[in-house]
C-alpha positions in Angstrom: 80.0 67.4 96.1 79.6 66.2 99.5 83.3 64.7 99.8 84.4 68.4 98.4 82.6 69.6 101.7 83.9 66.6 103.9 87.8 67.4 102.7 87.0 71.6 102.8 86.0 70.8 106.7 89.4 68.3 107.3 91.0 71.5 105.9 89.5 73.5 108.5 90.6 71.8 110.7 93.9 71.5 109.6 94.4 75.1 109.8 93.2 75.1 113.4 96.1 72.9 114.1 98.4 75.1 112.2 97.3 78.1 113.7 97.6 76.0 117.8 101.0 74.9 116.3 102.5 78.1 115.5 101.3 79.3 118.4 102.4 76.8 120.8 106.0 76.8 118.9 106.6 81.0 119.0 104.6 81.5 122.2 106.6 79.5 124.8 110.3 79.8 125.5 112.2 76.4 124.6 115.8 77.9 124.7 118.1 75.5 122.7 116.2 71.8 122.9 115.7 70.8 119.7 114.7 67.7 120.4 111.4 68.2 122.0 108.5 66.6 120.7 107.4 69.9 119.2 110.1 70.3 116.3 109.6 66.3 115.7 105.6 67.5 115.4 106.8 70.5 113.1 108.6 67.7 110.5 105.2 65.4 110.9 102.8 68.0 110.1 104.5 69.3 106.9 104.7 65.6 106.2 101.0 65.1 107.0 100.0 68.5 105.2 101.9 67.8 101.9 99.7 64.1 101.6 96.6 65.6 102.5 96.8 67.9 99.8 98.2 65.6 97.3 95.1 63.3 98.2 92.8 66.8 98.0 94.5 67.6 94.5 93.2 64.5 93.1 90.0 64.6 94.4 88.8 68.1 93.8 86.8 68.9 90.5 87.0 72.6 90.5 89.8 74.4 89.0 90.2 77.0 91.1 90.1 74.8 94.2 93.1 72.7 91.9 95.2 76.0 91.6 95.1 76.9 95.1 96.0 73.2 96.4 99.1 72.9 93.7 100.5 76.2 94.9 100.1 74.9 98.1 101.9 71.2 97.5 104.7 73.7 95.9 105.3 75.3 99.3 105.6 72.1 101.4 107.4 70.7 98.5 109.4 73.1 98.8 110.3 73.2 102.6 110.7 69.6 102.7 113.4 69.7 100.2 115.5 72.6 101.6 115.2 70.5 104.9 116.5 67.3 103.3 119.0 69.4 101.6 120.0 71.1 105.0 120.6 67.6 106.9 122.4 65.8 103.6 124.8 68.8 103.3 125.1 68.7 107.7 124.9 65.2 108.3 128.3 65.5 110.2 127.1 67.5 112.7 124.7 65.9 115.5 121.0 65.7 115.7 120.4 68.9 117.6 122.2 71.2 114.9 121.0 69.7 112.4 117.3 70.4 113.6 118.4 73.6 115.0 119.0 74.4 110.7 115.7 73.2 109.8 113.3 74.5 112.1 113.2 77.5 111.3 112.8 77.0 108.0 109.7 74.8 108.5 107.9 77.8 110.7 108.6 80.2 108.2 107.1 77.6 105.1 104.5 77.0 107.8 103.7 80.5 108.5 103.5 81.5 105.0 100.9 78.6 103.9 98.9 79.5 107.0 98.4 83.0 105.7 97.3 81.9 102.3 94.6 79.8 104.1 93.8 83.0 106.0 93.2 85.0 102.8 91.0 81.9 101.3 89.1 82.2 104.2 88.6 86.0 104.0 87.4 85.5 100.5 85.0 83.2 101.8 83.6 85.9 104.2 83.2 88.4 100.9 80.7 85.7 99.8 79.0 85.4 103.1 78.6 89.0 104.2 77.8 92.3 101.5 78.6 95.3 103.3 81.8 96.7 102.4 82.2 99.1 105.5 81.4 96.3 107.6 83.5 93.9 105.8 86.5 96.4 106.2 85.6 97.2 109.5 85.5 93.9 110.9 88.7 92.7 109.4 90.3 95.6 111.2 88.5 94.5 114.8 89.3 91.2 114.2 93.0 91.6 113.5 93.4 93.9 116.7 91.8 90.7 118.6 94.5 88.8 117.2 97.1 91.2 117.7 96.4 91.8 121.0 96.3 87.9 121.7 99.7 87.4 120.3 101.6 90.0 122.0 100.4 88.2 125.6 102.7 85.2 124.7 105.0 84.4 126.7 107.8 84.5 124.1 106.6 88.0 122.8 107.6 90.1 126.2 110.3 90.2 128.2 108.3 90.4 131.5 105.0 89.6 130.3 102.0 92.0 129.5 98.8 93.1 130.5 95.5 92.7 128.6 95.0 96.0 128.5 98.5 97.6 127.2 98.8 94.3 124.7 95.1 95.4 122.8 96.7 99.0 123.4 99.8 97.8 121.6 97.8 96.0 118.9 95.3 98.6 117.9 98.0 101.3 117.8 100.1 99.3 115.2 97.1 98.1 113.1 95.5 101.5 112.9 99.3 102.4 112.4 99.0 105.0 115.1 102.9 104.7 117.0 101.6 105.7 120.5 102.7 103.1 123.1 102.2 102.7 126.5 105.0 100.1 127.1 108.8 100.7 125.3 109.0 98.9 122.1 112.6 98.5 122.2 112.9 96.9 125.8 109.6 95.2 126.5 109.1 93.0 123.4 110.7 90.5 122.5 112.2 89.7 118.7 109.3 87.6 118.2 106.8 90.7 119.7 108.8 93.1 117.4 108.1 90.9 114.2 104.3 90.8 115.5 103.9 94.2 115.8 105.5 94.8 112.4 103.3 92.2 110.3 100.5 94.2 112.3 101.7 97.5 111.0 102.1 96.1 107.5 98.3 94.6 107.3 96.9 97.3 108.4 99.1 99.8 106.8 98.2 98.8 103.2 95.1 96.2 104.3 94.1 92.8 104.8 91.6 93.1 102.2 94.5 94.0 99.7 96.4 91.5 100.4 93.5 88.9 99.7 92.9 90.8 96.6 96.5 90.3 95.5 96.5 86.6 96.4 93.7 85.9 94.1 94.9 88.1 91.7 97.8 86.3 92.0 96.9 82.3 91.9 94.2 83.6 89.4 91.1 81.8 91.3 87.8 82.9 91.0 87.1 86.4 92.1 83.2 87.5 92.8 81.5 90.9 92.0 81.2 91.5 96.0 85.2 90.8 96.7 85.5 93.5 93.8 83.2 95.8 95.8 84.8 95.6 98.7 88.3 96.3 97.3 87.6 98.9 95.1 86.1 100.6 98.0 89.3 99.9 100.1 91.9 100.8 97.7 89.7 103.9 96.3 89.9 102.0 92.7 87.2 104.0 90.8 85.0 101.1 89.0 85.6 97.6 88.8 87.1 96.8 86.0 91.1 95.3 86.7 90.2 96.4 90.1 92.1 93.0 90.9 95.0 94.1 89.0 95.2 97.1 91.1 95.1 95.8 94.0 98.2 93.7 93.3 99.7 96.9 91.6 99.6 98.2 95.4 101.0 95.7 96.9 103.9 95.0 94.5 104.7 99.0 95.0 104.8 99.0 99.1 106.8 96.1 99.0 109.1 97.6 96.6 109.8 100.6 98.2 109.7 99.1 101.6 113.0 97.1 100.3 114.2 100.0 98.6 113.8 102.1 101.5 115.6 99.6 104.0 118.5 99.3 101.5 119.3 102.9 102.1 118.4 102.8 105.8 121.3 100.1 106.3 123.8 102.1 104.8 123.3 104.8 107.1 123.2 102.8 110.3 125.8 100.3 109.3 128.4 101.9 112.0 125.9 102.1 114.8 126.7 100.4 118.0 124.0 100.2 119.6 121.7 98.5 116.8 122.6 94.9 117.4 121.0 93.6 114.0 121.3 96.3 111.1 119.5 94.2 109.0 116.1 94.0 111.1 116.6 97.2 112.4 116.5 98.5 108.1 113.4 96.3 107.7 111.6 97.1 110.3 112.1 101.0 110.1 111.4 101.2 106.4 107.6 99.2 107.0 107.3 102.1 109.8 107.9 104.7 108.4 106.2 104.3 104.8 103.3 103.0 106.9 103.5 105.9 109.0 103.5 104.3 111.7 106.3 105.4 114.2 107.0 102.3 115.9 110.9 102.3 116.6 113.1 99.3 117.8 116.1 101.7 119.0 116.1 102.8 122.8 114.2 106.2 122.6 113.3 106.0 118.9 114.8 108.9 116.8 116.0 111.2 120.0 118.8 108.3 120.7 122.1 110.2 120.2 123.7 107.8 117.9 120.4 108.4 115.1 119.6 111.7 116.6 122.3 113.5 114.5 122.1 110.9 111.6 121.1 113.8 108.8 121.6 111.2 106.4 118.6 108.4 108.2 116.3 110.9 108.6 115.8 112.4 105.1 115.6 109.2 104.3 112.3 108.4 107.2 110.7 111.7 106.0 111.1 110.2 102.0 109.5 107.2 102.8 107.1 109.0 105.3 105.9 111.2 102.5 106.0 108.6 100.0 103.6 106.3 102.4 101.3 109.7 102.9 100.8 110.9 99.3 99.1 107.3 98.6 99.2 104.7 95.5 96.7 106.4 92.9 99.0 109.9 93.4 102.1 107.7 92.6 100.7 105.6 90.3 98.9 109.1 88.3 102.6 110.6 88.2 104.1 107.3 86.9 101.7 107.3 84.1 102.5 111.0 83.6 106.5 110.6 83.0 105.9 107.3 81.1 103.6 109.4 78.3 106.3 111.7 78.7 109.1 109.5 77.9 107.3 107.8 75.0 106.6 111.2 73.4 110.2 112.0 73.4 111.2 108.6 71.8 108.2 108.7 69.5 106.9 112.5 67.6 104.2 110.5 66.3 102.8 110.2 69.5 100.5 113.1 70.7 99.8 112.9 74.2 100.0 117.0 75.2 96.4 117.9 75.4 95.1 114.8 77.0 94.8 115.8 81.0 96.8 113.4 82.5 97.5 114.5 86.4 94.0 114.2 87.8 92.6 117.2 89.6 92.8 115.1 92.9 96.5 114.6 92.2 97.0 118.4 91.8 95.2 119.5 94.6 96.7 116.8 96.9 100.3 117.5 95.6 100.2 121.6 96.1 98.4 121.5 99.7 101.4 119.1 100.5 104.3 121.4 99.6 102.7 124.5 101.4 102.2 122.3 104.6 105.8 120.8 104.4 107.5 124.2 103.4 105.2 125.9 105.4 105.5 123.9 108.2 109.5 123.4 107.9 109.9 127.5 107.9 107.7 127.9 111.2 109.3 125.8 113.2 112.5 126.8 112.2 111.8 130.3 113.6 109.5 129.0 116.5 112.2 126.3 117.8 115.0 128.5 116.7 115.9 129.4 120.2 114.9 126.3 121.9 114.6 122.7 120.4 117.0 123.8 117.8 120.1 125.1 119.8 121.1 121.7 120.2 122.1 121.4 116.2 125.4 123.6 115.7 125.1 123.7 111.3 122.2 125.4 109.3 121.9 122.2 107.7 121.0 120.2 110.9 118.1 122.4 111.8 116.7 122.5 108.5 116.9 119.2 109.0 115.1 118.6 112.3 112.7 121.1 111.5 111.8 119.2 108.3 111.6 116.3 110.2 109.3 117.9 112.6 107.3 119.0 110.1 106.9 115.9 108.0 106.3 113.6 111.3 103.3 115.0 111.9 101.5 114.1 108.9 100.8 110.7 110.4 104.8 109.3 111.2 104.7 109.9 114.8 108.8 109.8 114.8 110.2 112.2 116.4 114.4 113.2 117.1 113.1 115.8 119.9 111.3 116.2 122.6 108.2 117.6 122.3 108.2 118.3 126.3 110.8 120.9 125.0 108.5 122.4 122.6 107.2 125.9 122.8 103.7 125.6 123.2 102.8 127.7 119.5 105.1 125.1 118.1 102.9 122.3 120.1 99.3 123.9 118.5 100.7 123.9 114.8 101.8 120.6 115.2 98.6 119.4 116.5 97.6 121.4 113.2 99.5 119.4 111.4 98.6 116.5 112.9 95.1 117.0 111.9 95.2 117.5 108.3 97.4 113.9 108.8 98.0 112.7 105.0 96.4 112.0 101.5 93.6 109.8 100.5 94.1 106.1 99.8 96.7 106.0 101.6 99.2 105.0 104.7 98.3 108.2 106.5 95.4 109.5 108.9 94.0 112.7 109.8 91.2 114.4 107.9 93.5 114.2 104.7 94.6 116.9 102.6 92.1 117.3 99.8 89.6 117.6 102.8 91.1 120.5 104.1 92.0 122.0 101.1 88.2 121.7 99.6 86.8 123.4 103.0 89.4 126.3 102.2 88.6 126.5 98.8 84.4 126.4 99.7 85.3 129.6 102.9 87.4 131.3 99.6 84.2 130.8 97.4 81.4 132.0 99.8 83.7 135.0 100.7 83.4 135.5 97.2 80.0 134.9 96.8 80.5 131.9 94.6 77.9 129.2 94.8 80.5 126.4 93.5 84.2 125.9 94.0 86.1 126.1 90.4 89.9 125.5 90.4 92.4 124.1 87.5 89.7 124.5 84.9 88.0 121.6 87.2 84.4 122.5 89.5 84.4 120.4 92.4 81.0 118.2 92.7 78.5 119.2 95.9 79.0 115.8 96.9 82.8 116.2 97.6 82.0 119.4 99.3 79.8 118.2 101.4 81.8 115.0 102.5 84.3 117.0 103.0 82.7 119.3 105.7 81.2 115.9 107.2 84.7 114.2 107.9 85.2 118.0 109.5 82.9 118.3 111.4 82.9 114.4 113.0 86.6 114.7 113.7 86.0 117.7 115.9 83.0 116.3 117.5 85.0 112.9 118.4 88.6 114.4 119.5 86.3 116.9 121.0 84.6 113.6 123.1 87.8 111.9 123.8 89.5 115.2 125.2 86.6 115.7 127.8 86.6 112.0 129.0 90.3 111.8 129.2 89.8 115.0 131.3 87.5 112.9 133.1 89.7 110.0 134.0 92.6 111.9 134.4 93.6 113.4 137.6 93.2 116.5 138.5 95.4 119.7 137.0 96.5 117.3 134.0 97.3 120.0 131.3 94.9 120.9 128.3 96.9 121.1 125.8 98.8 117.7 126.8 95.6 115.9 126.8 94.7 117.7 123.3 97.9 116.6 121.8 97.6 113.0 122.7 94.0 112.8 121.3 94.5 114.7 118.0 97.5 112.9 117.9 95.2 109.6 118.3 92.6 110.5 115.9 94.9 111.3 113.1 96.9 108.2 113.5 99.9 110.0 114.2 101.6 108.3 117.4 103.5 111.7 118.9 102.9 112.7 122.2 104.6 114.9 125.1 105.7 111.7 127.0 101.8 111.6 128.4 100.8 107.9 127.0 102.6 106.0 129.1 100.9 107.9 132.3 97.4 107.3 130.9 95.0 105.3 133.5 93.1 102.2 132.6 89.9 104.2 131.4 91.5 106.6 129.5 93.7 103.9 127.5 90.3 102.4 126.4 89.7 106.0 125.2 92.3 106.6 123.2 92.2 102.9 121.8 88.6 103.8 121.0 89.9 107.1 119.3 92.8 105.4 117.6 90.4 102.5 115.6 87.4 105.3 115.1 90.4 107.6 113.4 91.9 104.8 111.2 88.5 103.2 109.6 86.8 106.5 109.5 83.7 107.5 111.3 81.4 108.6 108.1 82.9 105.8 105.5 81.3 102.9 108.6 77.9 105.4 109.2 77.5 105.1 105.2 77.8 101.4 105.3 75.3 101.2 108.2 72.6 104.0 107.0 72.9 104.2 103.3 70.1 102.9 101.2 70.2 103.0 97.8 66.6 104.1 97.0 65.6 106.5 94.2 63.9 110.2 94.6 61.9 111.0 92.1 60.7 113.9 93.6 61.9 117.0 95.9 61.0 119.3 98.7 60.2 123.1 98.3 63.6 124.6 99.7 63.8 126.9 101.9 66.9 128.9 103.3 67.8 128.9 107.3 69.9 131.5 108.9 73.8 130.7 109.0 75.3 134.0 110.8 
């Protein structure tokens, strides 16, 4: 036992010099010398790594400590054999190609085996620490830190960043947010780009998800608090297969992320001004089913060669909706045409009077359509005679005006100006915008089934109903009453972040620019009426502040901090209090 602890502290430390390693060989410009010391270092520690975990493979006792150490031989194996393979297939060529062709194979192998040690070790935390809030919280916090860290690299930018716009960078793309204070397209770097997008994808669809996938995945042991802590993050109702699930999630993102940047190269594969078509797919399809907003083109969607792309941008607004509606929606109406497909093939099979789409599903789907159609027809007729004069068909401004529409719920892209907007168009966007997306998933905002239970509750007390009954279903008091809580704490904070950017900022800085940019912040969303990259020092903090509070959730991190499970058996007289 104590030489499993003396080898699991070598491996520590290993990882350390992974981490410095990467690091060292993506942070700092080299240009073309391939030579260095460094790529020499790069072939020794694969070398070094593969024997240690040989020796570790032999020495270990535990199963699941076997599993994860074979899987991890494989990868080195691997890497070292595609390398060999490289330099026996261009051993005609000199020295510095032939490294040149197997470096970047190594960082890549490299990368990759230093995530899986990051998952062990976030596994390891499950053990240490209870709290599920906290837990998802933290993980959130920490990978900000690190985000922000690796965007100050030298390699990252092309004129360097500050501290301050870096964690501003970082906590927009985690929280998947899209506001930025520095242009995404000029001021990073290839190597920033990729960071900000690996951002956007862990905290799109979570670290915690991901960890939950890998275990699932190299079938190691799994404890009763990992399971807690997932279920909790990927809204998986009990425990049982909540594993299973979790891998179920992040087998269908990555699948429709590929999907989705399929379709987006065909429609940008005669653009000029994309240099790589193939990045450019990949990085748009993560943002966008993310709902991000993040863009690598020279003013995102309002560039004229994408700006008029009808064809790109039904394609955004699929994936965008796809992202917002959330796995368990997707997953409920998979289920629902798979019994349906089976009962054709098979009479025997009865399925008809079994409820299959849950109540959540149906109440998330319908307030969906009304706000997309809804929204779609009043911008038409609100930007009719001003944002929308620039399209000469029908077709184009149904098409911006879904876009418009469909952005809001969390995207943040946007192929006009909003500087050009009418202001009612600006207030029902920041409507929009505030509602954000459905729960469990990619999306912000207050979600859809919260707004549409506080409508429902105002329909029922007009009524003089004391319980909210729709679909043959009655909403629980408990849903009600979260529901009016994630209410009535987004108002209070966007209400708190408008007055102290109202602070900071100077003076005669417009209301409803400042209120945009903060809803827009709270809700995840990322548009704004070209204010962000204005904002003063202070007020940055303020919106990064407003940003991370929007995308963990004010009420689910006050439950993990004050709830205590603790049994009532008894109650109060009640006693009513005057409402109006």
């Amino acid at each position: 036992m104590k030489k499993e602890s003396l080898l699991n502290y070598l491996y520590r430390f290993f990882d350390i010099i992974i981490l410095l390693f990467i690091v060292f060989d993506f942070g700092y410009d080299f240009e073309e010398n391939y030579n260095s010391p460094h790529v020499i270092g790069l072939i020794s520690l694969s070398v070094g790594l593969l024997a240690f975990n040989a020796f570790k493979y032999f020495t270990y006792t535990f199963k699941s400590n076997k599993r994860v150490v074979l899987i991890n031989i494989i990868i080195l194996t691997i890497l070292l054999v595609i390398s060999g393979i490289i330099s026996i297939v261009d051993s005609d060529f000199s020295a510095d190609y032939i490294l040149q062709r197997i470096k970047p194979v190594l960082e890549g192998g490299l990368i990759f085996y230093f995530l899986l040690r990051l998952m062990v070790f976030v596994r390891h935390i499950y053990d240490i620490y209870f709290n599920p809030a906290i837990v998802f919280v933290g993980s959130f916090m920490i990978l900000v830190l690190i985000g922000g860290f690796l965007l100050m690299l030298p390699s990252a930018t092309t004129n360097g960043i500050t501290f301050t716009n870096a964690l501003f960078t970082a906590t927009s793309a985690v929280c998947v947010t899209g506001l930025t204070v520095v242009d995404t397209a000029a001021d990073f770097t290839i190597i920033g780009q990729t960071i900000i997008i690996v951002l956007i994808q862990l905290g799109g669809i979570g670290i915690l998800t991901f960890t939950s996938f890998f275990a699932f995945f190299f079938r190691g042991s799994t404890s009763f608090k990992e399971g807690l802590n997932t279920k909790d993050f990927i809204a998986h109702e009990g425990l049982k297969d909540v594993f299973k699930a979790a891998l179920h999630v992040v087998i269908f993102t990555l699948s429709v992320e590929l999907v989705g940047a399929a379709f987006i190269y065909t429609s940008v594969m005669d653009n000029p001004v994309i240099d790589n078509n193939f990045y450019f797919s990949i990085f748009h399809s993560i943002s966008a089913f993310c709902n991000a907003g993040f863009s690598i083109i020279p003013g995102g969607m309002m560039n004229e060669t994408v700006q008029f792309n009808y064809y790109l941008q039904w394609i955004l607004m699929f994936m965008i909706i796809l992202g917002g509606l959330g796995h368990n929606i997707v997953f409920n109406f998979f289920h629902y045409l798979k019994t349906y497909v089976l009962e054709l093939f098979n009479q025997k099979i009865i399925h008809k009077k079994i409820r299959i789409i849950t109540l959540n599903t149906k109440i998330v789907i319908y307030t969906t359509l009304i706000l997309l159609i809804g929204g779609t027809l009043f911008l038409y007729v609100s930007e009719y005679n001003y944002t929308l004069l620039q399209y000469d068909s029908v077709f184009g401004k149904i098409t911006s005006a879904s876009f418009n529409a469909v952005s809001p719920r969390t995207a943040g892209f946007n192929a006009v100006d909003y500087a050009d907007m009418n202001v009612p168009s600006l207030l029902f966007i920041i409507f929009l915008m505030w509602i954000g997306g459905s729960p469990a998933s990619t999306a912000g905002g207050i979600k859809t089934s919260t707004f549409a239970l506080a409508t429902l509750n105002i329909v029922a007390v007009a009524r003089g109903k004391s319980r909210i009954q729709i679909f043959g279903r009655r909403i629980s008091a408990d849903s009600t009453s979260r529901a009016f809580a994630i209410l009535s704490i987004s108002l209070i904070t966007i209400g708190i972040s408008i007055m102290a950017l109202l602070i900071f900022e100077p003076k005669g800085t417009s209301l409803i620019t400042v209120a945009f940019e903060c809803f827009s912040a709270y809700s995840t969303v990322g548009s704004s009426i070209n204010y962000t990259p204005l904002l003063s020092e202070p007020s940055k903090y303020v919106i990064i502040m407003t940003m991370f509070i929007g995308r963990i959730g004010m009420l689910n991190l006050m439950v993990g901090l004050l709830r205590r499970l603790n049994h009532q058996f008894y109650e109060y007289p009640r006693e009513n209090i005057l409402i109006n």
